[in-house]
MMTF fields as JSON, N, C-alpha, C and O atoms, coordinates in Angstrom:
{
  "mmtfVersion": "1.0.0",
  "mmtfProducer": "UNKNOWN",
  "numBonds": 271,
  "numAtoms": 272,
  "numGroups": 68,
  "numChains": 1,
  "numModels": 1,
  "chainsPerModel": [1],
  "groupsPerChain": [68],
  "chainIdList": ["A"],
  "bondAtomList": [4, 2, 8, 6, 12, 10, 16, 14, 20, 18, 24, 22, 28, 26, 32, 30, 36, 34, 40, 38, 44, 42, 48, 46, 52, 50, 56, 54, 60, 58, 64, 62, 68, 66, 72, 70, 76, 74, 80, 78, 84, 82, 88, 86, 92, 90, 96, 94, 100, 98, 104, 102, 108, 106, 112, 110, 116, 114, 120, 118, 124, 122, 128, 126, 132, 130, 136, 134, 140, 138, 144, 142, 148, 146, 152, 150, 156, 154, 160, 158, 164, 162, 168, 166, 172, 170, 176, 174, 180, 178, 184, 182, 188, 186, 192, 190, 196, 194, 200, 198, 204, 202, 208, 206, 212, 210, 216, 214, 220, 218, 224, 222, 228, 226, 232, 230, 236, 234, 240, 238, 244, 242, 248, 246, 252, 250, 256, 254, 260, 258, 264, 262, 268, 266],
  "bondOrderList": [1, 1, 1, 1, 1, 1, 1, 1, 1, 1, 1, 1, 1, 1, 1, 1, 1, 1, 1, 1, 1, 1, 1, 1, 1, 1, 1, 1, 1, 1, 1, 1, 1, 1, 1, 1, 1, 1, 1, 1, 1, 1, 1, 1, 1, 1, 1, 1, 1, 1, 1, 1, 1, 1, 1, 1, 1, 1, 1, 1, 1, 1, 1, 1, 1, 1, 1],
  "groupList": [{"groupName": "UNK", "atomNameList": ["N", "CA", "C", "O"], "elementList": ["N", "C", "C", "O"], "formalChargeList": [0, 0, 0, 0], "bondAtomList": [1, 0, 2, 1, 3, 2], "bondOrderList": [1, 1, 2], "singleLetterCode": "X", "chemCompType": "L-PEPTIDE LINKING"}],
  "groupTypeList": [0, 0, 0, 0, 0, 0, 0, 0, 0, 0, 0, 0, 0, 0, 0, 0, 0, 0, 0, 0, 0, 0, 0, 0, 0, 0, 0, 0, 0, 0, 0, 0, 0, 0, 0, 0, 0, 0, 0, 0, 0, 0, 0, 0, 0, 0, 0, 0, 0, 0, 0, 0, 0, 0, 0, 0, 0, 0, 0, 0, 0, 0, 0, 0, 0, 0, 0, 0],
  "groupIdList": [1, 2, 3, 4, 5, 6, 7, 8, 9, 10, 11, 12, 13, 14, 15, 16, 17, 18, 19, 20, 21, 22, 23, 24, 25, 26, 27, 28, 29, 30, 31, 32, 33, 34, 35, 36, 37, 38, 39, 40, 41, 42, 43, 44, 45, 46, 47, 48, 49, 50, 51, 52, 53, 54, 55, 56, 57, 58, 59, 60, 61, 62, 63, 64, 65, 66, 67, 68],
  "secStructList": [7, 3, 3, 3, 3, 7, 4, 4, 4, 7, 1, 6, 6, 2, 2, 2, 2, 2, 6, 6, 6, 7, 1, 7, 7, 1, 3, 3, 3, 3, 3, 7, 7, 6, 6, 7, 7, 3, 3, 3, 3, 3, 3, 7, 5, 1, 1, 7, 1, 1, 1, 1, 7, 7, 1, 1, 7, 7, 7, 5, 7, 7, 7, 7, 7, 7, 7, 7],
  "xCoordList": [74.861, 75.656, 74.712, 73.565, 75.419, 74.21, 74.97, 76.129, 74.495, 76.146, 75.299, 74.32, 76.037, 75.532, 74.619, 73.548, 74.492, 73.07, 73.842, 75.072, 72.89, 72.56, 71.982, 72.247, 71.087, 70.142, 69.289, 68.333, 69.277, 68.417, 67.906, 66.781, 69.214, 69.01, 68.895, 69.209, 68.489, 67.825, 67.038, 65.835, 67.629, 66.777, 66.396, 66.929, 65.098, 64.976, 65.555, 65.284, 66.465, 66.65, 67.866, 67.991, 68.545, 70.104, 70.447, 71.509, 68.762, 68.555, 68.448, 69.551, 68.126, 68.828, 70.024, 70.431, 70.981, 72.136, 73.095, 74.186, 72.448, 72.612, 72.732, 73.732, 71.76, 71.319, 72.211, 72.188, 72.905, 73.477, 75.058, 75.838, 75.372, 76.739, 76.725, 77.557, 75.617, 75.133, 74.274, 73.135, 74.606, 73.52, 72.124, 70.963, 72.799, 71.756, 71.874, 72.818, 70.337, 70.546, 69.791, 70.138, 68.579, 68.209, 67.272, 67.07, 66.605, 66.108, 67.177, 68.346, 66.264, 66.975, 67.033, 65.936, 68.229, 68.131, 69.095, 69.804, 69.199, 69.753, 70.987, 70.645, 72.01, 72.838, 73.491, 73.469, 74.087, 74.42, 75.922, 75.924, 76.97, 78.118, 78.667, 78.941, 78.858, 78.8, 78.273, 77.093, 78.973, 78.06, 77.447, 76.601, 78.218, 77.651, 76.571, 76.136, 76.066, 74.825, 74.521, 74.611, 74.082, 73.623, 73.014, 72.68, 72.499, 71.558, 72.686, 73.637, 71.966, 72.281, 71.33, 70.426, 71.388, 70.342, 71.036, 71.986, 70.667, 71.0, 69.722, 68.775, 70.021, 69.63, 69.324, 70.179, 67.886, 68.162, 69.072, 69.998, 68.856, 69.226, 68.327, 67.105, 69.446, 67.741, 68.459, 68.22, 69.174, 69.845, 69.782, 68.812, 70.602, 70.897, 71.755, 72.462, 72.108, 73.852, 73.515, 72.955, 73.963, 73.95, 72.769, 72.527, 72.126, 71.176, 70.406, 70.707, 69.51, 68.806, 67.803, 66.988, 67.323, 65.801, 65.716, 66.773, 64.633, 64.944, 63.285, 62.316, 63.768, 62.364, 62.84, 63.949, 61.66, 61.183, 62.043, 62.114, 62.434, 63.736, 63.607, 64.527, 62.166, 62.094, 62.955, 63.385, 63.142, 64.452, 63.798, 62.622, 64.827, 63.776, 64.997, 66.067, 64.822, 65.282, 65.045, 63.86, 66.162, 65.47, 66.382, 67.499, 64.95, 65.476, 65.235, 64.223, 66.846, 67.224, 67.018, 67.594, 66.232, 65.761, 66.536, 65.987, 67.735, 68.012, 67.948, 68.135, 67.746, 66.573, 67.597, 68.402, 67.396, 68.014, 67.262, 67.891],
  "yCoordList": [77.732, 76.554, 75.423, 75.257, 74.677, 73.467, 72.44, 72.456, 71.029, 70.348, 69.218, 69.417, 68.031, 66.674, 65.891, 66.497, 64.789, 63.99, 63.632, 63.665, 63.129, 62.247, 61.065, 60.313, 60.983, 60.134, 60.294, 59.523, 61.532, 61.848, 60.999, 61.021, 60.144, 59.46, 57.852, 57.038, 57.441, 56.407, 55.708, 55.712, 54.838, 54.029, 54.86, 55.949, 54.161, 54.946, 53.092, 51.906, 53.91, 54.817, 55.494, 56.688, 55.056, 56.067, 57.261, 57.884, 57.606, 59.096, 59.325, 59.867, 59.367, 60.201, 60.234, 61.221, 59.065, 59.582, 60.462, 60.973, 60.487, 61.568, 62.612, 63.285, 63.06, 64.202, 65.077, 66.268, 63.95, 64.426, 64.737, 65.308, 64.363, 64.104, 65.488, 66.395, 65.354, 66.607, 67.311, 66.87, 68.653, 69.633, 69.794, 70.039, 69.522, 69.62, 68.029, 67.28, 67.882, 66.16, 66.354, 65.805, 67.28, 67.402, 68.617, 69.216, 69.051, 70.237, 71.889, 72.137, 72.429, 74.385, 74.963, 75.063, 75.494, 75.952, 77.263, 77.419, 78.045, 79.185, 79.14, 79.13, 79.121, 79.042, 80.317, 81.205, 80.352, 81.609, 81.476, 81.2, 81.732, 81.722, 83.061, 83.793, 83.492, 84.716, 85.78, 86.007, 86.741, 87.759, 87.37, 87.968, 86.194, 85.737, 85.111, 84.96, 84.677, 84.235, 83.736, 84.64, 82.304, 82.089, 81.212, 80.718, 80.477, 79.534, 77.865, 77.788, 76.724, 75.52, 74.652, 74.262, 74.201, 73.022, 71.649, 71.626, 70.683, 69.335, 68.483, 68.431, 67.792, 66.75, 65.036, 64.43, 64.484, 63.203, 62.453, 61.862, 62.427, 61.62, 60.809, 60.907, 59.69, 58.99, 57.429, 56.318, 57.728, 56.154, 55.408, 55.716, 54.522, 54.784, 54.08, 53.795, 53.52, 53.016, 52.062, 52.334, 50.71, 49.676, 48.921, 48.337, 49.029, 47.347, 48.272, 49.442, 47.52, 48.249, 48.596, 47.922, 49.425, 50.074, 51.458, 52.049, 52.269, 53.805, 53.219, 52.576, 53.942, 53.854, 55.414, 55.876, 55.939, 57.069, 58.879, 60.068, 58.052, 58.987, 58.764, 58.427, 59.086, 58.771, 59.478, 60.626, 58.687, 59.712, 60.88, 61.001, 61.684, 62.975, 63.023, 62.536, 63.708, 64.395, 65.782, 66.111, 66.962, 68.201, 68.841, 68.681, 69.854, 70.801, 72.23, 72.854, 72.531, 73.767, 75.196, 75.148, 76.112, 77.208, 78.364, 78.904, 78.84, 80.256, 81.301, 81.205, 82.435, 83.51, 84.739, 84.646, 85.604, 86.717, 88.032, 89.072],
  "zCoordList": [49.886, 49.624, 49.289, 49.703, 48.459, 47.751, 48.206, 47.791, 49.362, 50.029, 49.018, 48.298, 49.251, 49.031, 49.524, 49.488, 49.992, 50.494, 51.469, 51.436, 52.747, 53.698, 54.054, 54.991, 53.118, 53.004, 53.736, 53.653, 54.92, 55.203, 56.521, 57.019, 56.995, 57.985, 57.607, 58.476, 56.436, 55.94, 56.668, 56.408, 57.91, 58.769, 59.877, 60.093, 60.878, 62.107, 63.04, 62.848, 64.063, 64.64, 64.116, 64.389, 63.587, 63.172, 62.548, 62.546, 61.717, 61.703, 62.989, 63.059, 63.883, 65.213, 65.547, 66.16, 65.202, 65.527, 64.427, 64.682, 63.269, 61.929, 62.436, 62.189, 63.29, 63.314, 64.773, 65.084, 65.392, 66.295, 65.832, 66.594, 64.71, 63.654, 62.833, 62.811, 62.232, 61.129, 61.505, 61.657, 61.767, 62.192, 61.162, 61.491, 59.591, 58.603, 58.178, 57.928, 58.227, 57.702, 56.417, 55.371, 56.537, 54.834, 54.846, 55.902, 53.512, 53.757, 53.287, 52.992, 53.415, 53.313, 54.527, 55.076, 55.294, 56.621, 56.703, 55.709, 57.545, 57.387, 58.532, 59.715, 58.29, 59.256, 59.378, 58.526, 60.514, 61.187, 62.259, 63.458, 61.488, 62.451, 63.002, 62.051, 63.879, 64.24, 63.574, 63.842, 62.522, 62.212, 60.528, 59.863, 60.216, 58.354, 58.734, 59.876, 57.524, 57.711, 56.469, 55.638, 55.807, 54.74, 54.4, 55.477, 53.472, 53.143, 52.626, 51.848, 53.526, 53.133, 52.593, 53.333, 51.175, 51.522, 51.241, 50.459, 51.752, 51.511, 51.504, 52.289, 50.289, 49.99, 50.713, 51.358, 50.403, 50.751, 50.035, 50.592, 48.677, 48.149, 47.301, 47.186, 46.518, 45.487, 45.942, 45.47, 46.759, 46.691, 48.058, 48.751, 48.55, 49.939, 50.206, 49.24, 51.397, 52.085, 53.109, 54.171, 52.649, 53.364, 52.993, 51.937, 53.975, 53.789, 52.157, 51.924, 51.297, 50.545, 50.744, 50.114, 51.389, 52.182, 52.447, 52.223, 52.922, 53.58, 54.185, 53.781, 55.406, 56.466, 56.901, 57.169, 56.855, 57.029, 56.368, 56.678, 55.487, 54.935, 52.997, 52.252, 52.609, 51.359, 50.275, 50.381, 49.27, 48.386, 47.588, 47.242, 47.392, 46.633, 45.704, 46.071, 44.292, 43.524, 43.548, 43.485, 43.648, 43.813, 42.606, 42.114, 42.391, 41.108, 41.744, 42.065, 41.799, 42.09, 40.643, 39.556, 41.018, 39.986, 40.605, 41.566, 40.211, 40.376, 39.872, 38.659, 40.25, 39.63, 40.182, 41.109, 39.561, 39.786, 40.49, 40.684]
}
C-alpha cells in the first residue's frame, strides 16, 4: 500500500504525539494483522500544516520504481 503524508510529525514535540495517533508516521514498514501481511510506505511530505516550518521532520519527495 502507498498511503499519503504525515508530515512526518512536522514539529518536535507533536511528532510524538503523531506517533501515538499513527502507527506509521513515515518511512516503509511491514505490517502484520493476523495471518496477512504486507508492505506500507508513507510519506513525509514536501509541504507542511500550520505554522510554516518543519523541525526535525524534513520534506522528502519519493520516487517509487516498480519492478517485476
Amino acid at each position: 500500500q502507498i498511503s499519503g503524508h504525515t508530515h512526518g510529525g512536522q514539529i518536535w514535540p507533536f511528532g510524538q504525539l503523531v506517533k501515538l495517533a499513527q502507527p506509521y508516521v513515515e518511512g516503509l514498514h511491514t505490517h502484520r494483522e493476523g495471518e496477512a501481511s504486507g508492505q506500507i510506505f508513507v510519506s513525509r511530505g514536501v509541504g507542511y500544516w500550520g505554522p510554516p516550518m518543519r523541525v526535525g521532520a524534513a520534506p522528502e519527495i519519493v520516487k517509487i520504481v516498480l519492478t517485476a
